[in-house]
N, C-alpha and C positions, 0 to 999 in steps of 0.2 A: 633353561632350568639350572641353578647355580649346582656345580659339583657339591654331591652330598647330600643332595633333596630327594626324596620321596617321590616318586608319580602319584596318581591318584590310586594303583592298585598295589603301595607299599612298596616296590620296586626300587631296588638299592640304584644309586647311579655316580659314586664314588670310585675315580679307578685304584685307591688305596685298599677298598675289598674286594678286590678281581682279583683272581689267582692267574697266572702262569703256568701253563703246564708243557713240556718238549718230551714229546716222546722219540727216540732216535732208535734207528738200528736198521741190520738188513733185512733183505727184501722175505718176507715168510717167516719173520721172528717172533709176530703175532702182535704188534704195535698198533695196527689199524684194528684188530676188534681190542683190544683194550681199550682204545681211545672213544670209540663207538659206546662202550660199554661204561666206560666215565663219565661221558656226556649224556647219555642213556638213563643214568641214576642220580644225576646232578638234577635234570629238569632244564627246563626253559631259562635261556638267563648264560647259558655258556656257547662259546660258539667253538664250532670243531675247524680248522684249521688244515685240510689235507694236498699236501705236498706234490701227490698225485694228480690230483683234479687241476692243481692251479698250472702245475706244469706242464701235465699232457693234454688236458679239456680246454682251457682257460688260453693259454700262452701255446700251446703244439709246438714245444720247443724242446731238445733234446738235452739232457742234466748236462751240459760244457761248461767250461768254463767265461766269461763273459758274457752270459745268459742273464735274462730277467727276471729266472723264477724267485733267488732268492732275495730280493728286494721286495716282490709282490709278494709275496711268504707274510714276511716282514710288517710291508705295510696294511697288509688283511689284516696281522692280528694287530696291530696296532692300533687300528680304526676303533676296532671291538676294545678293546680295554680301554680306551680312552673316554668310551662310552659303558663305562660298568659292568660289562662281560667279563665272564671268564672266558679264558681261552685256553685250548689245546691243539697245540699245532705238532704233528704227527707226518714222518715220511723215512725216508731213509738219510735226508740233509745230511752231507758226508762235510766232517769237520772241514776238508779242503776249501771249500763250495761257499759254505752256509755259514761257518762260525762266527764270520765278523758279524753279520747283518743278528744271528740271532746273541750274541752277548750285548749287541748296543741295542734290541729289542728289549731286553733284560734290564740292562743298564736303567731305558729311558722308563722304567714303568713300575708307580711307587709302589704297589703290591709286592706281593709273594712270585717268586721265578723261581723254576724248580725243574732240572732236567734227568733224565733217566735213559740209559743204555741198555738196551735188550742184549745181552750176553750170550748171542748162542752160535754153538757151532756149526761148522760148514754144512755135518752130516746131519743132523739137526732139519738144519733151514732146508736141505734139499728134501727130508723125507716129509716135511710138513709141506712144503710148497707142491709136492706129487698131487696132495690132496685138495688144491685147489684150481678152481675153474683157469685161470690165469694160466695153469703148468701147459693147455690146451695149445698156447701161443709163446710161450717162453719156455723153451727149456731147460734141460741141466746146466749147458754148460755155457749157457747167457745169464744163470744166476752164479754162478762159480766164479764165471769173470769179474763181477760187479762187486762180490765177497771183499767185506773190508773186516780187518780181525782189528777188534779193542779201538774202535775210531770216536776213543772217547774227546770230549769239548777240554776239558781239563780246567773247568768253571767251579766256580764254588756252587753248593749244594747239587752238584751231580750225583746221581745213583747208577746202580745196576744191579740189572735183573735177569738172574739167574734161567739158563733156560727149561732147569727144574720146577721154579715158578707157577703154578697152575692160576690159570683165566683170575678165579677168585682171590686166590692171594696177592696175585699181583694187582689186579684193581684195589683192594684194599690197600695195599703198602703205597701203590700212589697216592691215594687218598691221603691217606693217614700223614706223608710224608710233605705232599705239598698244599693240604688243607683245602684241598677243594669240596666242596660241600655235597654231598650226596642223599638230598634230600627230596627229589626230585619233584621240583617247583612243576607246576602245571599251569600257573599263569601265565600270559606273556609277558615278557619283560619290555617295557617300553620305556626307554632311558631319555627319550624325547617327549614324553608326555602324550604321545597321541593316543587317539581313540583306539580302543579293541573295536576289529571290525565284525562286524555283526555276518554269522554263519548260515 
């Protein structure tokens, strides 16, 4: 199907109206239900992008340096916009690691790229990370270690988010900021034309 055609159920499949979305920061800063929570009200049509899954599920490979995850990172959301997704790819990607792969991400993808740093402090991320299932298996001072302060990209259209920020306002300010649509489509997006299969 030529870039820019319609499926048969109206289905954008242009990667010039895909949005880009990076959510970055440490571990318990509240970036993964944000991201969840973006995609959540977007609808069908964006794909989530987690850092986590592709490094620890997908690859069982530990965040080093000369590791694979941020290449596959990379290339997931690359696949997806290149096929009219939105994407939000969402982890802790420590600029050391991650930043080439995702500024030539950005670079290569004619849409809207738009990154955001979750701003919170040490005591912060340790009393909210108390309150999750994870703190079971990781504790204080394996998240303390891993603490990176201001690990901002230093990219054009970078943000940051306050850890004053509540859930709503901060999905909102992403929203608003990198124009991802919160309409929350219910069809399926099939950028390849095929059939909806039958339920």
């Amino acid at each position: 199907m030529p870039s820019g055609q319609a499926s048969e159920h109206g289905a954008r499949t242009s990667p010039e109206s895909s949005v880009l979305v990076v959510l970055r920061g440490n571990s318990g800063s509240g970036k993964s239900t944000v991201a969840r929570e973006l995609r959540r009200r977007h609808g069908r049509g964006c794909a989530l992008v987690d850092q986590d899954y592709l490094r620890r599920s997908v690859l069982w490979e530990h965040d080093v340096a000369g590791g694979l995850a941020p290449t596959l990172i990379a290339a997931t959301a690359r696949v997806a916009l290149a096929h009219g997704y939105s994407v939000v790819v969402e982890g802790i990607l420590t600029a050391e690691r991650y930043r080439s792969e995702l500024v030539a991400l950005a670079a290569g993808h004619p849409g809207r790229s738009t990154f955001f740093w979750f701003d919170v402090s040490l005591s912060e991320t340790l009393r909210r990370h108390a309150g999750r299932s994870l703190s079971a298996t990781v504790g204080p001072d394996a998240l303390t270690s891993w603490y990176l302060e201001s690990d901002r990209l230093g990219v054009p259209d970078e943000h940051v988010i306050a850890e004053s920020s509540t859930l709503e306002e901060t999905v909102a300010f992403v929203a608003e900021r990198s124009g991802l649509p919160q309409d929350g489509r219910t069809e399926d997006y099939l950028p390849l034309g095929r059939t909806r299969p039958v339920s």
